[in-house]
N, C-alpha and C positions, 0 to 999 in steps of 0.2 A: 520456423517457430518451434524448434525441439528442443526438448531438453536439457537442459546443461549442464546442469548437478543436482543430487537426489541426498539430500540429510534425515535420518532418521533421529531425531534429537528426542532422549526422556519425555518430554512435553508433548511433540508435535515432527509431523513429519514437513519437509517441504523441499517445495520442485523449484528448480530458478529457472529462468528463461530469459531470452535477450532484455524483454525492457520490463518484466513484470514479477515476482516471485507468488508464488500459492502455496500456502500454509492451511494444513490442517491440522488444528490442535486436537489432541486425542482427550477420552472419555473421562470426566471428571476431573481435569485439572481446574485450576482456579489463575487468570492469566494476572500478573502483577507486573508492576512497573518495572523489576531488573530484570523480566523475561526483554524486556528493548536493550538491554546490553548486547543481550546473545543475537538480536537480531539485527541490530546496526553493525556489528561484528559482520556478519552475513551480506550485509549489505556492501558494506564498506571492500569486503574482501570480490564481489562480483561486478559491484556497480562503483567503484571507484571513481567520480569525477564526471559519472552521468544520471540523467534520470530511470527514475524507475516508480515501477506501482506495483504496492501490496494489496493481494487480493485474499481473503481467508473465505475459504469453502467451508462451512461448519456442516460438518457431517454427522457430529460425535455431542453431545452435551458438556458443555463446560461453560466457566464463569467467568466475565473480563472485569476487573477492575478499572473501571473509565480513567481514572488519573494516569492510564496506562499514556491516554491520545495526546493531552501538551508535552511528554517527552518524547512521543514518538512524532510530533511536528519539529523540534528542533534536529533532526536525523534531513539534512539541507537537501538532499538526494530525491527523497521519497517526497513526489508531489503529490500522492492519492493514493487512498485505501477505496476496495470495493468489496463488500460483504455478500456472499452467498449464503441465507437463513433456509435450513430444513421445514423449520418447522414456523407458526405463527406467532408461537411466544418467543424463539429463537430474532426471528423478525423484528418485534416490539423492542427487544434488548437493542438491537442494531441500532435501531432509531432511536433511541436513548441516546447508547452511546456516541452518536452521530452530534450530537451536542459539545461533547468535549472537543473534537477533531475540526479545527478551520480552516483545514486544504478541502480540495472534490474531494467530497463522501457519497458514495451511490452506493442503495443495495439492489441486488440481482436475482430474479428467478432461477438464475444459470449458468452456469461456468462460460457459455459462448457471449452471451452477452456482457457479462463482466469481460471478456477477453476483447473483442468489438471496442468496449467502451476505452479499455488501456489504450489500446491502439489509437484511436482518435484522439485520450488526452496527452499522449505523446505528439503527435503530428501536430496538434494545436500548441504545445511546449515548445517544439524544436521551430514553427514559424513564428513564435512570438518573440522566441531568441535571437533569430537568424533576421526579424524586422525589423529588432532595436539593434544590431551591427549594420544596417543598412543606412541608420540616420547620420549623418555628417557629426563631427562632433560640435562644428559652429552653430548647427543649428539645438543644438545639449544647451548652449549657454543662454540660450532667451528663455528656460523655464525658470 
């Protein structure tokens, strides 16, 4: 589970890893909707053709504009975001914006557990894939 590339972008830093990415946006930015440009770029360029989960460690103070979450669900790749909040109000924000996003949205006390949780909605992705190539397709035609 290490490492695989390390971006230091004006906004935010982030780590990629086999099936998950973690983003930490830095202090005072304000996150809008053409920051998902730069990140399905990112995406697209690591996870090409597979799944993956965005996890954001908020470490720093900054602001997300929600309208970010329906463009960042049409990015076909990324089944779930999982939020790591510092702080309580940080928290409350999450859960807010947890409204806009209608893939798995979980927030996390902790980066282990956020990582736990990727991992599990991965294995439950790839068996729900690997169940439906298992059905005949004669039996596809009776729904």
């Amino acid at each position: 589970m290490g490492i695989i590339k390390y971006y230091n972008f004006e906004d935010s830093e982030v780590f990629i890893f086999d099936e998950f990415i973690i983003n930490q946006v830095k202090e005072a930015v304000v996150i809008e909707p053409h920051h998902n440009d730069i990140f399905n770029e990112v995406v697209q360029e690591h996870f090409s053709g597979k799944s993956m989960v965005y996890i954001s460690n908020r470490v720093k103070s900054y602001s997300v504009n929600p309208l970010i979450y329906p463009e960042a669900e049409k990015i076909p790749n990324l089944i779930a975001i999982g939020i790591i909040p510092k702080t309580a109000l940080m928290r409350r924000n999450a859960e807010y914006e947890q409204k806009f996003f209608h893939k798995p949205y979980e927030i996390f006390d902790n980066l282990r557990d956020a990582i736990v949780w990727v991992h599990k909605i991965m294995s439950d992705t790839k068996n729900n894939s690997d169940s439906m190539k298992e059905i005949p397709d004669s039996n596809l035609r009776k729904f």
